[in-house]
N, C-alpha and C positions, 0 to 999 in steps of 0.2 A: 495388607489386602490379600495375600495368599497366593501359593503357586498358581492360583486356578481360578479365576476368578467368575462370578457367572453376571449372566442377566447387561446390562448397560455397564455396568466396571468394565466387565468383560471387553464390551464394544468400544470403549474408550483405550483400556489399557492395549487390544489386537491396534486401533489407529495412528497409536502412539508409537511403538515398537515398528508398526511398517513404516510411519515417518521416517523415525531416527536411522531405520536397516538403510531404507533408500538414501538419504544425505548420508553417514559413512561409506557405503558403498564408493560415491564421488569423491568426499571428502575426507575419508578416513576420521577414526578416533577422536573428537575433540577433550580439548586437556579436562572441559568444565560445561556443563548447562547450564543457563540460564534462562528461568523462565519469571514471567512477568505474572506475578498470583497480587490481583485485587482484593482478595478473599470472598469474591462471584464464586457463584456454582461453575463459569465454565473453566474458569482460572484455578479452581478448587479442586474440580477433576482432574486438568490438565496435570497441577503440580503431584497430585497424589501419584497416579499414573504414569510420569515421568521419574519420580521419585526411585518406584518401584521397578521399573525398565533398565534407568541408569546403572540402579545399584547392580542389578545382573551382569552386567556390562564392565562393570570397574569404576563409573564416570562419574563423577561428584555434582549433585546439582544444586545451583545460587540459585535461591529465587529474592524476588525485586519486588518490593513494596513500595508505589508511590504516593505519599501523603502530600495532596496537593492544599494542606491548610485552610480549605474554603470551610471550614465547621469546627467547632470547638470540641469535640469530638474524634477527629479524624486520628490525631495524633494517638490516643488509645485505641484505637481500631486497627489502626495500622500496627502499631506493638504486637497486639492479640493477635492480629493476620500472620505475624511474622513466628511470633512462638508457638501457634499452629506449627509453621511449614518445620522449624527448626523438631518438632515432638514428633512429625512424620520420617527427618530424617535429613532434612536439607541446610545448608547454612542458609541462612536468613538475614536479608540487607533491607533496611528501609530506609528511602532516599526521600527526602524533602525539598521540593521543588514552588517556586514560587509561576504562578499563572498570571500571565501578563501576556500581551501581544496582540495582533492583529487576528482577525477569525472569532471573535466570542468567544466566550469562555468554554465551548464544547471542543472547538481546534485550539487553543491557548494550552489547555489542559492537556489533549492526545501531544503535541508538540513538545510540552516539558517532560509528558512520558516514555516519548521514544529518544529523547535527549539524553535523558539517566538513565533510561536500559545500555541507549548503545553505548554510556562513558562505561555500565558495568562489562558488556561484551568485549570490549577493547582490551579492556585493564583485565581483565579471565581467557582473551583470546577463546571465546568464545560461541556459539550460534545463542541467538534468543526463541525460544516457543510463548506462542502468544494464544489464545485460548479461544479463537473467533469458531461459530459454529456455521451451521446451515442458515442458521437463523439471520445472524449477523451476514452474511453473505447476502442474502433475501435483501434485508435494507439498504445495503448498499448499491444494487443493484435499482431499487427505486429509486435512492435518491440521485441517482446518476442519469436514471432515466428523464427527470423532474429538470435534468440541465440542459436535456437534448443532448446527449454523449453519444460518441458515437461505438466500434468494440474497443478501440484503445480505452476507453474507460469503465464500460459495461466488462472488463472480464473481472472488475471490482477487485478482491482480497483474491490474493497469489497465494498458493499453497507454501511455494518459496520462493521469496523475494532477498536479491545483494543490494547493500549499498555499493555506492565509489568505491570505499574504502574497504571495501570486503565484507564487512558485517552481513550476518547473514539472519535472514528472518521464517521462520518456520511455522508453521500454523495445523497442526495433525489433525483439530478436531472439525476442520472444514463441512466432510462427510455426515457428521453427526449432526443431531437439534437440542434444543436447548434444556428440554425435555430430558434429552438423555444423560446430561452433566446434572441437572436437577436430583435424576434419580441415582445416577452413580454414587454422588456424595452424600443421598440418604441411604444406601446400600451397604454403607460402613459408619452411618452416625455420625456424618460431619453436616455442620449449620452453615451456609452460607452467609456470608455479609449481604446485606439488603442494603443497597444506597440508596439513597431517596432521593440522588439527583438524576439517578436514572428514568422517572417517575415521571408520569406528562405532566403531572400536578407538583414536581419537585421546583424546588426553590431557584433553578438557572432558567432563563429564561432568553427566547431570542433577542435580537434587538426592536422588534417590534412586538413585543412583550406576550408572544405567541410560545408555545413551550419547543423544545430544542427540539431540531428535527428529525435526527433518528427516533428519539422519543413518540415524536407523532405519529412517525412511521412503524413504529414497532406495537403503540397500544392501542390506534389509531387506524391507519392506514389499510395495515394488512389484516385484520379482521372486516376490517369493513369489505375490502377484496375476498379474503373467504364467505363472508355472506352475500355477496352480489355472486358470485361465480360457482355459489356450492361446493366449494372443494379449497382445498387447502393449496394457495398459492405460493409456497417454501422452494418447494423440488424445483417445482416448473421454473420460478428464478433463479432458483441455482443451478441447475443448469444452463441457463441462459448466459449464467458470466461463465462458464467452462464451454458453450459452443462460442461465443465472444473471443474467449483466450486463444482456441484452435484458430478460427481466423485472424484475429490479428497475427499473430505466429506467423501465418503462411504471408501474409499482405508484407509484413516486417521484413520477411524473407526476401520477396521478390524487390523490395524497396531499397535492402542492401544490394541486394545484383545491378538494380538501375544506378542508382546511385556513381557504385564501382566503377559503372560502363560509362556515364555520363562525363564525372571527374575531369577534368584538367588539370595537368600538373602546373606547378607555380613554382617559381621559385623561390622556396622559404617555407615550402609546403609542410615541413613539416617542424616548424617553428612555432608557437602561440602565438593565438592571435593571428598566424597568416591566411591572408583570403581564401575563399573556397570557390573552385571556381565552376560549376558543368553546363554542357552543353547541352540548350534547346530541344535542338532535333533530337537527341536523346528520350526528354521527358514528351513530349508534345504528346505521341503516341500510348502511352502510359495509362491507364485507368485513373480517372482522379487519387479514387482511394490509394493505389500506390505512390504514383505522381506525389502525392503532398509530403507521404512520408517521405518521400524518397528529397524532400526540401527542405523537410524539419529532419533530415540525417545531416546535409548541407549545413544547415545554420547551425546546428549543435557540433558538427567538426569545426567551425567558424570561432565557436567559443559563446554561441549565441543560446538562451533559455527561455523559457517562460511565453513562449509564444500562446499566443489568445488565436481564436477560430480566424480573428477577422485579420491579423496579421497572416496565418495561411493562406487565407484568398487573394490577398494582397499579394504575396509571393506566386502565387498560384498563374497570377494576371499575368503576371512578368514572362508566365511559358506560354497561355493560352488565350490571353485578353491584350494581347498589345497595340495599344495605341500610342506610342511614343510616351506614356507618363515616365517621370522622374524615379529618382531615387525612390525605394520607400523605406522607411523610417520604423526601426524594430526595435526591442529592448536592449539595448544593449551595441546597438550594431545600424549598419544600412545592408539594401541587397540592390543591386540597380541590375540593369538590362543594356549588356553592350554588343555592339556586331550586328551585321545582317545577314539576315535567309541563312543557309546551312552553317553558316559562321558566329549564329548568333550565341550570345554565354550572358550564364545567370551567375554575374559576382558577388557573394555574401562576404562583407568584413564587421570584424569586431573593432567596437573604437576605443582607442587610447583613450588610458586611465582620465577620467577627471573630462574625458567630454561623453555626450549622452547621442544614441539612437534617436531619441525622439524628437520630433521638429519641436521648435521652439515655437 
């Protein structure tokens, strides 16, 4: 692509290079790249542009091809996607994963693909870049809106995201639109892969036989938003999940400080599985908003996950709504209310193996 690239390259390969500078800087050096090329325009950019970033650098970069077998077809698509990326310059893996599981087949599919990235991140001690643009931001943002979310879910796709386990998730081309991965990879004569299950008319469909719903939201949704509103509603949502991320940030923040304050020590406190225990009078005063995180920070030191809205209120009751109810009943766990007036304490425990949180 050349020392110098102009026009949308350009804008992709400067997004790419401040990614990677910003993570080294924290990170230092990583031994390998990995990035996740569909053979999409934005995954077609990304790897081009990474390609060419790394090599400057020293860094070797894997990219990952997931043939998820839904097409008779897929399996030579993916080959050709791969010996693209190997002719720009990257080793080239195509991993074959079987789609099965709960969520339909649009979360079956993302789920077996971040499964083979992260075994390849692991096994390369690695970070993965991932090719989401403005665009993809935008829908995510709807469709979170579509659940009643509140900013923990509105700040949608993280520029960078860690697993537990350290893996680390990278996304450079945020800033950019889809538009302009389109046009980068025609700026050097590369064809993008065209899946047709991306397509509202493509072959997946919901379970009630409606087409998938980024899909609707993407050919769908958001044109029909730009012609009701005149103007193009991209930016305006994407920043909406970056004013989203700044607050939650700060609410996070104050929710650790509560939390801290609230705390009781226990003894075995810091054993698995040992109860969690804090104080009332603590949370009482609190902004709900904080307040709740600062319950779900509780029940996740508890060993406790997956809490739903109506399990927070539940917990919520236990500081603000008490009328002497019982235990309540979580995934995984109970939280009860013991003590009175300034002595009063919210106990979260997890339950031994082979028994269940939920009432029976």
């Amino acid at each position: 692509m050349g020392a110098n690239p102009s026009g949308t390259l350009r804008a992709c390969s400067l997004a790419v290079r401040a990614h990677l500078t910003s993570f080294m800087d924290e990170a230092g050096a990583p031994p390998a790249l990995v990035v996740g090329l569909s053979g999409g325009a934005d995954s077609l950019a990304l790897a081009l542009t990474t390609i060419d970033v790394a090599a400057r650098a020293g860094i070797p970069v894997v990219t990952v091809t997931v043939d998820h077998g839904l097409r008779e077809e897929s399996a030579r698509e993916a080959r050709d996607v791969a010996d693209l990326s190997e002719s720009l310059g990257a080793r080239a893996l195509v991993e074959t994963v079987a789609v099965a599981g709960r969520g339909g087949p649009e979360a079956s599919a993302r789920d077996a693909r971040r499964s083979a990235l992260r075994a390849v991140a692991l096994r390369e001690r690695a970070p993965i870049l991932l090719g989401h643009t403005m665009d993809d931001q935008a829908e995510t943002v709807l469709l979170r809106l579509a659940r009643g979310s509140g900013p923990s879910s509105l700040r949608a796709i993280a520029p960078i995201s860690r697993d537990a386990d350290g893996v680390t998730w990278l996304r450079p081309l945020l800033g950019l639109r889809r538009t302009d991965t389109e046009a980068a990879c025609g700026q050097v004569g590369l064809a993008p892969v065209e899946d047709p299950t991306n397509a509202v008319d493509g072959p997946w469909r919901a379970a009630d036989g409606s087409p998938l719903r980024r899909s609707a939201v993407r050919h769908r949704a958001i044109p029909a938003l730009a012609s009701a509103l005149g103007v193009d509603p991209i930016p305006a949502l994407a920043r909406t999940a970056a004013l989203c991320a700044a607050d939650d940030d700060a609410l996070n923040g104050w929710a650790r400080k509560l939390t801290d304050a609230a705390r009781v020590a226990v003894e075995g406190g810091g054993a698995g599985n040992a109860p969690v225990v804090v104080r009332v009078s603590h949370l009482r005063g609190a902004p709900r908003a904080v307040r709740t995180r600062a319950l779900l920070r509780a029940a996740g030191a508890a060993g406790l996950r997956a809490l739903s809205s109506s399990h927070v209120d539940d917990l919520d009751d236990l500081v603000v709504a008490w009328r002497g109810q019982g235990p309540i009943h979580l995934p995984g766990g109970i939280a009860s209310r013991v003590g009175r007036g300034d002595d009063a304490q919210i106990v979260v425990s997890a339950c031994r193996e082979g028994e269940s949180g939920n009432e029976p």
